[in-house]
Backbone as a ProteinNet text record, in pm:
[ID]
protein_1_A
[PRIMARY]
XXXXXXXXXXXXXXXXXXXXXXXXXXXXXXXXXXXXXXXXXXXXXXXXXXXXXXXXXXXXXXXXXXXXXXXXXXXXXXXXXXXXXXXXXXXXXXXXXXXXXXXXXXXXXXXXXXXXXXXXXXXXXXXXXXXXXXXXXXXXXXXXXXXXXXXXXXXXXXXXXXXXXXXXXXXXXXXXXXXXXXXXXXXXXXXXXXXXXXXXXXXXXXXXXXXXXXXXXXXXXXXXXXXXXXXXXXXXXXXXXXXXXXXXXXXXXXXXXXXXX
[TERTIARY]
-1594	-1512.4	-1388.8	-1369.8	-1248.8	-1136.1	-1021.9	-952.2	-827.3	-779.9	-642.4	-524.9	-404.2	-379	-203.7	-182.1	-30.6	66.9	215.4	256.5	343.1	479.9	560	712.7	699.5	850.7	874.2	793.5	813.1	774	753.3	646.1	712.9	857.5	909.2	957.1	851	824.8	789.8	777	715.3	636.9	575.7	500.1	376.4	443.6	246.5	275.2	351.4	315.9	223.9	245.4	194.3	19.3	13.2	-108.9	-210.4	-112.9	-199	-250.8	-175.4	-217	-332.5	-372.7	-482.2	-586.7	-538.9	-655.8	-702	-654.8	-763.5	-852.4	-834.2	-951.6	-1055.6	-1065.6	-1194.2	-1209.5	-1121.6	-1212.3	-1095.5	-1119.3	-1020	-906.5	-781.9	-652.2	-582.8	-630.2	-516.5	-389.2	-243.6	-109	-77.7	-75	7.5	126.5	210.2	374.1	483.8	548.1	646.9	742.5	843.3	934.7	1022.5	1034.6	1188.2	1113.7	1136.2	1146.2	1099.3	1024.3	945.6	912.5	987	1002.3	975.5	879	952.5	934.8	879.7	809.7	707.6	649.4	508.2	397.1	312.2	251.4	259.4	365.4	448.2	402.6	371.4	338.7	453.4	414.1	495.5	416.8	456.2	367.3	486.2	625.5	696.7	790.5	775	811.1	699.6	694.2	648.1	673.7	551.1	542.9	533.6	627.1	675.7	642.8	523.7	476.2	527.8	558.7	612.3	475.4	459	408.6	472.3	454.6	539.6	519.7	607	527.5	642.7	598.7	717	681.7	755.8	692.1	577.8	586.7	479.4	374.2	327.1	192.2	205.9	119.4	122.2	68.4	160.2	158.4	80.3	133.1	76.1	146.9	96.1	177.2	306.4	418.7	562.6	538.5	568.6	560.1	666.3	728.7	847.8	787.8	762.1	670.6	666.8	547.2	502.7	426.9	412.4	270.6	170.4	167.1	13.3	-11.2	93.1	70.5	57.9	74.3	40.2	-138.6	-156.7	-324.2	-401.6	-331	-408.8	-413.2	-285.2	-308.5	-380.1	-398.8	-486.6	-632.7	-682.7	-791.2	-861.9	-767.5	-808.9	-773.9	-659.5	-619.5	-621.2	-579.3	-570.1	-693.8	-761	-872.3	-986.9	-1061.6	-1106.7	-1214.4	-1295.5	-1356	-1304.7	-1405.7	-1382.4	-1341.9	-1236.1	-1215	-1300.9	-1374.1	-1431.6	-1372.9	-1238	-1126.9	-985.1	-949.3	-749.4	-688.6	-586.3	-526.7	-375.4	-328.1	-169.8	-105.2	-11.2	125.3	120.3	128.3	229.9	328.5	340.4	457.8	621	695.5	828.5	842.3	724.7	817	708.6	720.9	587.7	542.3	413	370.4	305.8	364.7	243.8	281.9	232.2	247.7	305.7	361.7	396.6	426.8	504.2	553.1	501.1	323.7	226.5	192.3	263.3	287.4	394.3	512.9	583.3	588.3	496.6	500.8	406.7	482.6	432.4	316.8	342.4	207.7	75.6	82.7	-26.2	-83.9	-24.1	-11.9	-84.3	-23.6	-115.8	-290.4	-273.8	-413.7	-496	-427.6	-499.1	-514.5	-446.1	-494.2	-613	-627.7	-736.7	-872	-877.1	-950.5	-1024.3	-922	-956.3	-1060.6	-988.4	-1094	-1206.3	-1254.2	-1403.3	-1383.7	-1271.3	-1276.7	-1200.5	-1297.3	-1246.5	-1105.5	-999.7	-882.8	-804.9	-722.1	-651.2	-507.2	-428.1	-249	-273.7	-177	-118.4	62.5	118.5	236.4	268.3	374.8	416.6	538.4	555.4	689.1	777.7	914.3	1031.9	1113.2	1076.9	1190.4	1095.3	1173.5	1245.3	1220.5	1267.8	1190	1095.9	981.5	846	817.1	694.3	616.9	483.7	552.6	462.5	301.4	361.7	206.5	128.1	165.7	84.4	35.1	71.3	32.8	-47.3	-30.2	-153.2	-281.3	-269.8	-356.2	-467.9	-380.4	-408.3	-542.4	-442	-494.9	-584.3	-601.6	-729.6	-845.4	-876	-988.8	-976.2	-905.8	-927.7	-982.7	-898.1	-973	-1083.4	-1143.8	-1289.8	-1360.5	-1347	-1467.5	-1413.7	-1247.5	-1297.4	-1370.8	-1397.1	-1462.4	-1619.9	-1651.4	-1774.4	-1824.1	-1760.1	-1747.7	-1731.1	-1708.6	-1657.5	-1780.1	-1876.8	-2001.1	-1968.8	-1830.1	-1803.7	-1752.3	-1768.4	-1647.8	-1559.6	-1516.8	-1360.8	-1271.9	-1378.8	-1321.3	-1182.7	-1101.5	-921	-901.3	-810.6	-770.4	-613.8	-542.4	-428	-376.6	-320	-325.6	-198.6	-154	-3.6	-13	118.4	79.5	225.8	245.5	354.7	445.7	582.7	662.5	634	707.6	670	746.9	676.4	768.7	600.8	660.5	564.8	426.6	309.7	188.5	134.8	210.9	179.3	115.4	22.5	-18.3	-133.4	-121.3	-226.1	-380.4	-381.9	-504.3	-532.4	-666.4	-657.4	-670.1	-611.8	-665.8	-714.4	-840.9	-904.6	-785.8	-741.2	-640.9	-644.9	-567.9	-522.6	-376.6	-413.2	-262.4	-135.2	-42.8	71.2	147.2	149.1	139.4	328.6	357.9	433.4	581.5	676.8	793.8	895.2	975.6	1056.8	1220.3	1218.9	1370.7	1379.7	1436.7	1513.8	1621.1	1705.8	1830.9	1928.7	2027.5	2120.9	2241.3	2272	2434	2474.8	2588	2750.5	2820.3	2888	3001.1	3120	3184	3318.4	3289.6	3284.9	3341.9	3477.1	3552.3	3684.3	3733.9	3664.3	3687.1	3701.9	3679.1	3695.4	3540.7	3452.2	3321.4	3230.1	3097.1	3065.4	2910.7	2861.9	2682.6	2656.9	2554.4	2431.5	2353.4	2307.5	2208	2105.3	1987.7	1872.1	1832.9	1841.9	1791.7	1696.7	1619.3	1420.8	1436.1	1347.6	1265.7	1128.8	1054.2	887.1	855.8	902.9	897	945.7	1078.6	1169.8	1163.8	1158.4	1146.2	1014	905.5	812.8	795.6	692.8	690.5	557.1	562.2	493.6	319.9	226.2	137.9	-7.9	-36.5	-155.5	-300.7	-332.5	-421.7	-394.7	-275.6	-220.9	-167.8	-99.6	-90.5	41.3	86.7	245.2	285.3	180	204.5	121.9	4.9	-54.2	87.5	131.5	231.9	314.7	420.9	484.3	422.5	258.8	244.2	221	252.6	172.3	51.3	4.6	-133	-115.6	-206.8	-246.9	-305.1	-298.9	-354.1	-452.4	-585.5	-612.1	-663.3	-631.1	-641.5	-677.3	-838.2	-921.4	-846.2	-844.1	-749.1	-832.5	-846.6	-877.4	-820.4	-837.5	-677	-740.6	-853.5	-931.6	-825.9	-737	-601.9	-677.1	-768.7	-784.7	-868.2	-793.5	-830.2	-969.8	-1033.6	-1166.6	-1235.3	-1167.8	-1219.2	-1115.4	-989.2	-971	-1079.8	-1107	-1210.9	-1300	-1426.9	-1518.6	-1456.1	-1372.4	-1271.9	-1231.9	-1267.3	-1187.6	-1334.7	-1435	-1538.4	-1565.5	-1602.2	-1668.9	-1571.7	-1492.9	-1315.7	-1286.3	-1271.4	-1265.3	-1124.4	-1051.1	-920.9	-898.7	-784.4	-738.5	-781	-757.4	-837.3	-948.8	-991.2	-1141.5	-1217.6	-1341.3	-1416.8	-1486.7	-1520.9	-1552.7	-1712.2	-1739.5	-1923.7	-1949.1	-2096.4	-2158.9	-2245.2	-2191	-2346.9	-2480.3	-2571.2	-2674.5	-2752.9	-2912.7	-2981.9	-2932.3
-1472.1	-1360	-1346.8	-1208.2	-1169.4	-1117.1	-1170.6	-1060.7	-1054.2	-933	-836.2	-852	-941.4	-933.4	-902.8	-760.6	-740.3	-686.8	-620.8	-638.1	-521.8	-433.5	-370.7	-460.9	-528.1	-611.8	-707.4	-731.1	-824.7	-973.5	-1025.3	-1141.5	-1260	-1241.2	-1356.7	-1325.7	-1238.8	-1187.4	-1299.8	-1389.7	-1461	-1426.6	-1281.9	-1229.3	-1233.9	-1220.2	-1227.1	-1359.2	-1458.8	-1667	-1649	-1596.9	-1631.5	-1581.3	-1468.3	-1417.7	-1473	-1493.4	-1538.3	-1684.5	-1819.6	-1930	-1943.1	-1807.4	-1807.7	-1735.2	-1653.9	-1565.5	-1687.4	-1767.8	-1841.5	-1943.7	-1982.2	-2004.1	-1956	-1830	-1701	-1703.8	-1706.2	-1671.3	-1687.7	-1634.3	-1699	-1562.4	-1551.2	-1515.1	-1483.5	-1328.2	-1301.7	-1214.4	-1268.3	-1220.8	-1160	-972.2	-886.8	-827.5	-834.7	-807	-761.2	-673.6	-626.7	-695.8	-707.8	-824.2	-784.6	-649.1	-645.6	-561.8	-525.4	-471.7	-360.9	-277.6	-119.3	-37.9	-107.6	-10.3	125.3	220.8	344.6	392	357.5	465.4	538.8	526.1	566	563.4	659.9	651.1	638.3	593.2	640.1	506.8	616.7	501.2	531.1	410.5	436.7	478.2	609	595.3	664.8	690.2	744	617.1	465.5	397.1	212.5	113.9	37.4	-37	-113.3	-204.4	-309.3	-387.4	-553.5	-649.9	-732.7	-826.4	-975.1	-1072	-1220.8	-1279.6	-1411.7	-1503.1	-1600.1	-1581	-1665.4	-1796.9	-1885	-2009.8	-2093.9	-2158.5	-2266.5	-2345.2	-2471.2	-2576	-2632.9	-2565.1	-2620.5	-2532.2	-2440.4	-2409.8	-2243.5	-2175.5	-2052.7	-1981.1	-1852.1	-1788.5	-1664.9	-1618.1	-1456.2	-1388.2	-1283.5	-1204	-1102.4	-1112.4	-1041.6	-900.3	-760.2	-693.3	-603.7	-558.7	-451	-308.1	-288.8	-140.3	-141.9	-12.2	-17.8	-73.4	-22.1	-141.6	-72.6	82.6	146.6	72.2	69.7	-17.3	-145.1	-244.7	-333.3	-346.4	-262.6	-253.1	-260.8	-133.3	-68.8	-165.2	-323.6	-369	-492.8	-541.6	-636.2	-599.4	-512.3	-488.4	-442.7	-404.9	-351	-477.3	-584.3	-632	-822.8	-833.1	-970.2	-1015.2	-958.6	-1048.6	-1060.1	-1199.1	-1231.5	-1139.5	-1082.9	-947.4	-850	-748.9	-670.2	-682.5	-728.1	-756.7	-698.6	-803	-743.2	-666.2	-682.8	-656.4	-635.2	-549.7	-534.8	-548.3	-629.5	-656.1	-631.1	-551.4	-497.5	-577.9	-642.2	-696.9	-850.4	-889.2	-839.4	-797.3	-645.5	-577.2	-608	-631.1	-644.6	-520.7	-441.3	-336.3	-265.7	-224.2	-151.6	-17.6	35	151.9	215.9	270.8	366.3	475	589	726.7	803.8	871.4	981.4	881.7	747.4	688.5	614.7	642.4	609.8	653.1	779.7	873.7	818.4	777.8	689.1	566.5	517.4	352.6	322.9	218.6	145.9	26.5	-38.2	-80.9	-5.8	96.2	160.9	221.8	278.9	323.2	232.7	138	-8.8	11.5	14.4	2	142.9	247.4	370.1	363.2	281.8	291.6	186.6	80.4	14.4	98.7	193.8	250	336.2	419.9	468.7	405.4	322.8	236.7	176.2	227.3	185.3	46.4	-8.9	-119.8	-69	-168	-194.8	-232.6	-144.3	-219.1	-199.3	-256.8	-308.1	-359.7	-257	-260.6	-330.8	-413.6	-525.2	-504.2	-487.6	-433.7	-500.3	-562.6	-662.5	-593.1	-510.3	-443.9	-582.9	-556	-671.3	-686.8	-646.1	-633.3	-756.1	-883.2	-978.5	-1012.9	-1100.2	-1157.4	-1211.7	-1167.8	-1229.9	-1342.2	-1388.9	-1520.7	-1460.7	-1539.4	-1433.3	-1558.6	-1673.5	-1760.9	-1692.4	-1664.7	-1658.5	-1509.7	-1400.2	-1275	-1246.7	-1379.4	-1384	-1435.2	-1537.6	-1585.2	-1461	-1429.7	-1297	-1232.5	-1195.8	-1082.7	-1147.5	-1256.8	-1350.6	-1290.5	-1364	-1247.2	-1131.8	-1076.5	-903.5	-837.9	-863.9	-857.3	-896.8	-1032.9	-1021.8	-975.9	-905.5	-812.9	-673.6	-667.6	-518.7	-475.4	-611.2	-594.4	-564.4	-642.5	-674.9	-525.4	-405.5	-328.4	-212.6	-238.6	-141.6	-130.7	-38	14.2	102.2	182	282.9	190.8	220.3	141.2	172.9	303	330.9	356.2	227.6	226.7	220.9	252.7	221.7	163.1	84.1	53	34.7	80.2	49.1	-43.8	-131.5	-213.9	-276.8	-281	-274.8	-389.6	-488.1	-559.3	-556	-563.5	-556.7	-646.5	-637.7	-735.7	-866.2	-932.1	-1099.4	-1121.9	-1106	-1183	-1221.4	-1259	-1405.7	-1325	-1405.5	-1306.2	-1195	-1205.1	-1022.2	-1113.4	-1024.9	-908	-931.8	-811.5	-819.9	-799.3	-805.4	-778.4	-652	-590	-501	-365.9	-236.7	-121.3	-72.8	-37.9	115.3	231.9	305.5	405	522.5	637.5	710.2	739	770.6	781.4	884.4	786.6	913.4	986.7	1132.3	1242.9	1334.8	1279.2	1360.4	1315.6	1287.5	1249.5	1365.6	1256.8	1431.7	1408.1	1298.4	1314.1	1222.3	1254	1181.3	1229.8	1104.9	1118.3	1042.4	1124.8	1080.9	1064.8	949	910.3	938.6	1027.9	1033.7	958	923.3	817.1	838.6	778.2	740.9	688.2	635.8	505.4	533.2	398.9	321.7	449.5	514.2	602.4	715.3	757.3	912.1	973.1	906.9	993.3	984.8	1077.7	1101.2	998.6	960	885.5	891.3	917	886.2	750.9	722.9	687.9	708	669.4	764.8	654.4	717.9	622.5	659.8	630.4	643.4	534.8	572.3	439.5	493.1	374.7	358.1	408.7	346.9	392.1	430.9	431.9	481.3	622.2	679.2	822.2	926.8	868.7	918.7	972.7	1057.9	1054.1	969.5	915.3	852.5	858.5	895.2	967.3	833.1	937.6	814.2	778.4	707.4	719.9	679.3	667.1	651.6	506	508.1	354.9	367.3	426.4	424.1	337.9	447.6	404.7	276.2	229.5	97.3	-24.4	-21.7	-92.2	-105.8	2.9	-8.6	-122.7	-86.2	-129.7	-311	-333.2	-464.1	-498.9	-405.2	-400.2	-403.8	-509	-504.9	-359.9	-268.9	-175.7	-102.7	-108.9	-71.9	120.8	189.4	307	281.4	374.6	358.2	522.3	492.4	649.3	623.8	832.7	822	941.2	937.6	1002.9	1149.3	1194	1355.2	1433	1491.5	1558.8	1714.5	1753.9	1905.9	1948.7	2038.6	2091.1	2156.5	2069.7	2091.3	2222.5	2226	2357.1	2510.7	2508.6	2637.7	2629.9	2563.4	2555.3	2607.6	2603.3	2644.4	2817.1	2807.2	2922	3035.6	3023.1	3137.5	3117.8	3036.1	3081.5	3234.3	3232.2	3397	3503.8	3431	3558.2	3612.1	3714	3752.7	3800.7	3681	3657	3801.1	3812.9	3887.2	3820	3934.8	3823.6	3877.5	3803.5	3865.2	3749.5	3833.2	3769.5	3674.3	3525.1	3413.8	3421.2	3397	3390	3222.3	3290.6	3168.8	3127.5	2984	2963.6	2938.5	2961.6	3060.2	2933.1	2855.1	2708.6	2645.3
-594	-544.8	-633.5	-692.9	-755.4	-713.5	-708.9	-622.4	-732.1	-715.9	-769.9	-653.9	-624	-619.4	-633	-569.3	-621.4	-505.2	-543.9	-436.1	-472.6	-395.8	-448.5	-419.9	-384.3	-355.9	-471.8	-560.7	-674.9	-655.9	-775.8	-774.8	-725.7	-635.8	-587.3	-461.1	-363.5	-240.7	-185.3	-14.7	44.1	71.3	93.3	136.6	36.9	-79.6	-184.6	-177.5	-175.8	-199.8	-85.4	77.3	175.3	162.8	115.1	126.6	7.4	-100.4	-238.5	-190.6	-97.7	-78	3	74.5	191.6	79.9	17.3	-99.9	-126.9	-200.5	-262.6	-211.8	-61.8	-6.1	-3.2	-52.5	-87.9	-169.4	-286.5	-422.1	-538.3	-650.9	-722.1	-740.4	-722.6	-737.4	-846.5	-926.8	-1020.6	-984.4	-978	-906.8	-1051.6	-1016.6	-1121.8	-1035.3	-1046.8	-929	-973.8	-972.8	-1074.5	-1070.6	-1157.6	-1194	-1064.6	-1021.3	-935.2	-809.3	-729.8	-592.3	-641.7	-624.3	-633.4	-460.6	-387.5	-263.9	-224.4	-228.9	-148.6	-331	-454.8	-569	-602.4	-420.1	-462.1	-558.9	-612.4	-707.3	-849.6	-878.5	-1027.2	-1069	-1254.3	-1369.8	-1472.8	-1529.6	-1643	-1779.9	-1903	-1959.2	-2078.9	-2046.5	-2122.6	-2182.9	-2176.4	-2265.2	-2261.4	-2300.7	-2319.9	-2175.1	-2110.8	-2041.2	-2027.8	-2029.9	-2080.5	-1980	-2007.1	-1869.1	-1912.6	-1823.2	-1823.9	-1792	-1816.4	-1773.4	-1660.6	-1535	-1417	-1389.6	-1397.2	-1364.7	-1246.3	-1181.9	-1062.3	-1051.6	-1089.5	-1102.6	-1177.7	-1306.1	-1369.8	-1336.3	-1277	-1225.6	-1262.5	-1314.8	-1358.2	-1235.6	-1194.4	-1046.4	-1103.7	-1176.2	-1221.5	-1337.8	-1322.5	-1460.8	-1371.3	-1447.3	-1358.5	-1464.3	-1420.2	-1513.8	-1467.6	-1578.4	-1545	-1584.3	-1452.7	-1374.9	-1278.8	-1176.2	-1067.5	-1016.4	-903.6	-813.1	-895.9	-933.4	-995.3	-1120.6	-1209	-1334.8	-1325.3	-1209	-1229.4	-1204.9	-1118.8	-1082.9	-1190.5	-1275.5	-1401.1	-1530.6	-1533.3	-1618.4	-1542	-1454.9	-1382.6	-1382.1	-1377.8	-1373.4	-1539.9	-1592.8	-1782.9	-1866.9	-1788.3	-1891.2	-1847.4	-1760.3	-1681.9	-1611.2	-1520.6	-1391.3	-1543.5	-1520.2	-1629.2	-1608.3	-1471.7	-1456.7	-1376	-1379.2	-1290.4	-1141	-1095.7	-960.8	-804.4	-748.7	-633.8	-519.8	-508.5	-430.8	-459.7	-445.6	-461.2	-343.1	-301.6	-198.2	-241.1	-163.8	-189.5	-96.1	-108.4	0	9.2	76.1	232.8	213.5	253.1	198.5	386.5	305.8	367.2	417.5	559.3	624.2	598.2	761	764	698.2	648.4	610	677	760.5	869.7	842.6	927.7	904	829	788.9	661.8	558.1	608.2	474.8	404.3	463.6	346.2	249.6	226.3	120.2	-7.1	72.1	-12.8	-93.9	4.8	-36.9	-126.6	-219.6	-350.3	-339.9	-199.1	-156.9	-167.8	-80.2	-51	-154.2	-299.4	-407.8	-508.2	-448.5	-537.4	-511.6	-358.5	-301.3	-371.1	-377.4	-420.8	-574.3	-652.8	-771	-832.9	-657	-711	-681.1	-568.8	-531.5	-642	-713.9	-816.2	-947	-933.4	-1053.4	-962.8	-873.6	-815.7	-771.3	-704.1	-653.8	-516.7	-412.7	-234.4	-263.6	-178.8	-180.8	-25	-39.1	109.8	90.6	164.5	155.6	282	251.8	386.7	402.5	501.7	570.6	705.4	711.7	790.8	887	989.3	1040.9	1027.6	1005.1	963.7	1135	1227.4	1323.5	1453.8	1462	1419.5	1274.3	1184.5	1074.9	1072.1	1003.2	1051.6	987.7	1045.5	989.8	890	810	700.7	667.3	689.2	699.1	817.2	931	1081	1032.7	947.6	917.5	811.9	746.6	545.3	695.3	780.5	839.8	886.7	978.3	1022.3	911.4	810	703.5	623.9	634.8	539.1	623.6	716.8	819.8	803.4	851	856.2	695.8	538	442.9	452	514.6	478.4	562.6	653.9	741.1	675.9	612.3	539.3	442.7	362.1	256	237.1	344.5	432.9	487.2	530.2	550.5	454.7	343.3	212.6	169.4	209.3	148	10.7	44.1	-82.7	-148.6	-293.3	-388	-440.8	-333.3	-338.5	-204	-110.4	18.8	-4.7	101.2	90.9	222.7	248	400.2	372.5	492.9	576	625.5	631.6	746	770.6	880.1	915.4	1026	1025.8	1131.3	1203.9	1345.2	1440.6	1410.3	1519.3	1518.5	1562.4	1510.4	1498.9	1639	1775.8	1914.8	1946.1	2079.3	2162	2205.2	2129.3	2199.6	2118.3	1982.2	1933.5	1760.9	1737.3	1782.8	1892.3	1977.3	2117.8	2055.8	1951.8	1870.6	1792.2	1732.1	1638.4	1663.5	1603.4	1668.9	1517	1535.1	1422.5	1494	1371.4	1427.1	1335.1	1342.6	1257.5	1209.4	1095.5	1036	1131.3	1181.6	1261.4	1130.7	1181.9	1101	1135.1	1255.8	1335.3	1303.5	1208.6	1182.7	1241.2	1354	1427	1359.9	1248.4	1222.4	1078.2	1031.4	908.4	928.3	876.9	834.2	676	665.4	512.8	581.9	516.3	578.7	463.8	449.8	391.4	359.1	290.5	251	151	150.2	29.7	-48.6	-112	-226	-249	-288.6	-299.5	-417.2	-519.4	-602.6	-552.9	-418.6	-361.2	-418.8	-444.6	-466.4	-334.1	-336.3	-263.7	-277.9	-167.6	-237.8	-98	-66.5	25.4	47.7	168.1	173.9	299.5	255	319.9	471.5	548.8	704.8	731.5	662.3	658.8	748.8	858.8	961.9	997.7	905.8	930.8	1072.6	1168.3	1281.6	1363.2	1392.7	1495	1477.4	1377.4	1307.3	1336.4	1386.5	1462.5	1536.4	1621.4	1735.5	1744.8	1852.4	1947.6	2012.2	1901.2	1908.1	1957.7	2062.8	2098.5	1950.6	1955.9	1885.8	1727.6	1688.2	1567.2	1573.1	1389.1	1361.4	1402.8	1444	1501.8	1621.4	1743.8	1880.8	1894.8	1825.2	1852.6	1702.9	1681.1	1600.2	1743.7	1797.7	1908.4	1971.6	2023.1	2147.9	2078.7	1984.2	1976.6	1912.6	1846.6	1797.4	1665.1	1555.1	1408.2	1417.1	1294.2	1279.4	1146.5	1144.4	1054.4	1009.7	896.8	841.6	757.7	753.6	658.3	601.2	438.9	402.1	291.7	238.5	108.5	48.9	-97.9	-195.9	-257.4	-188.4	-245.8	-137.6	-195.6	-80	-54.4	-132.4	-66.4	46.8	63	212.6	261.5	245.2	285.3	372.3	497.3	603.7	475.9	463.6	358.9	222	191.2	79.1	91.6	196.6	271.5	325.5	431.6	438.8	337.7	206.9	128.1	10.9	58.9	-9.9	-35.3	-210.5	-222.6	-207.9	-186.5	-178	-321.2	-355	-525.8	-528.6	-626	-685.3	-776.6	-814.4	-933.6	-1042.1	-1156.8	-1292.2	-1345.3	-1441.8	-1458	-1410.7	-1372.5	-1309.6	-1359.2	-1267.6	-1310.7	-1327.1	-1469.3	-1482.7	-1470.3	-1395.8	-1388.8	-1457.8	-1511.6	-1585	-1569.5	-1658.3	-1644.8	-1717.1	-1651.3	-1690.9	-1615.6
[MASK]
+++++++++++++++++++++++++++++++++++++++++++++++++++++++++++++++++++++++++++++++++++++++++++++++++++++++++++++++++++++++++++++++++++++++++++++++++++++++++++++++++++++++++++++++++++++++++++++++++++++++++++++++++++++++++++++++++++++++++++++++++++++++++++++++++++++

């Protein structure tokens, strides 16, 4: 068993030590992780200057490759350039803070997971909500099982999965929910400020979840309630029923020929 794993918090996260020490009870473990924190960059590569990777080592023991980029570029050089093959699996996280609903759009985890998808490999973002500080051994535990019945499950080979796990209190998680992505964000907010210079700066009060609404059936309200959550997602964004919908509709323009054999 091959596995890709990477992370968006950087290669000196507890969260990839915790999950990478249970990975390799499965199979063997290549760690590509960006040198610094990639939070909240979504899908972004780098391709407008050079990508400079480290060799990591602690204690004597070589951890992975550190690379100063994204979670997508680290995928893209783990899988072209590092796993001695083609990796059977990409595993994103344990990301510091959960990715559920809209701000799976944002997140550099999940981004990871979609660029393994792309290259025809099963992949799987792992997301830990932070509210108490969690136990990130009792959640790789967790996520060692759950990866292998997703994988087990990944008939496509550009399955994608979700997977978000609750707050760390007594009893939780109450076990797993299949869910859908919550869609319904009823607020963001930007705080205002000073600086000591009389200038003006922002910052953004994005909350994974408080920022929601509350939707049954989603990875939102089963996170609330206590529940691991998995979202099976995939990255073809067009709108399928208008597609079908505006079939045979004749645009301005000249008209499109068809070819003919």
């Amino acid at each position: 068993m091959e596995i890709l794993l990477v992370n968006d918090d950087g290669i000196h996260a507890p969260g990839l030590a915790a999950i990478r020490e249970k990975l390799q009870t499965w199979g063997n473990v290549t760690v590509v992780a960006p040198a610094v924190e990639q939070s909240g960059v979504g899908h972004t590569i780098t391709y407008l200057h050079p990508i400079v990777v480290h060799q990591e080592y602690r204690n004597g023991e070589f951890v992975g490759w550190k690379v100063e980029g994204s979670p997508a570029d680290c995928v893209k050089l783990g899988i072209l350039e590092f796993c001695p093959r083609k990796p059977d699996l990409v595993v994103s996280g344990i990301n510091h803070g959960a990715n559920c609903g809209i701000n799976v759009l944002y997140s550099g985890t999940v981004a990871a997971a979609v660029e393994g998808a792309f290259f025809g490999v099963p992949s799987i973002a792992l997301s830990q909500w932070l509210e108490p500080p969690p136990n990130f051994a009792a959640t790789a535990e967790y996520a060692l099982e759950l990866c292998k019945l997703l994988y087990a499950k990944s008939t496509d080979c550009h399955a994608l999965w979700n997977v978000n796990f609750p707050a760390n209190r007594p009893g939780w998680p109450l076990g797993t929910q299949l869910v859908a992505m919550g869609v319904k964000r009823t607020r963001d907010t930007v705080e205002k400020r000073t600086d000591p210079r009389g200038r003006t700066y922002f910052w953004s009060g994005l909350e994974p979840i408080k920022s929601h609404d509350l939707e049954p059936g989603t990875d939102i309200q089963a996170l609330h309630d206590g529940y691991a959550t998995i979202t099976p997602l995939h990255f073809d964004l067009t709108e399928q029923p208008i597609l079908k919908q505006l079939e045979g509709l004749e645009w301005p323009g000249p008209p499109v020929r068809k070819t003919v054999g």
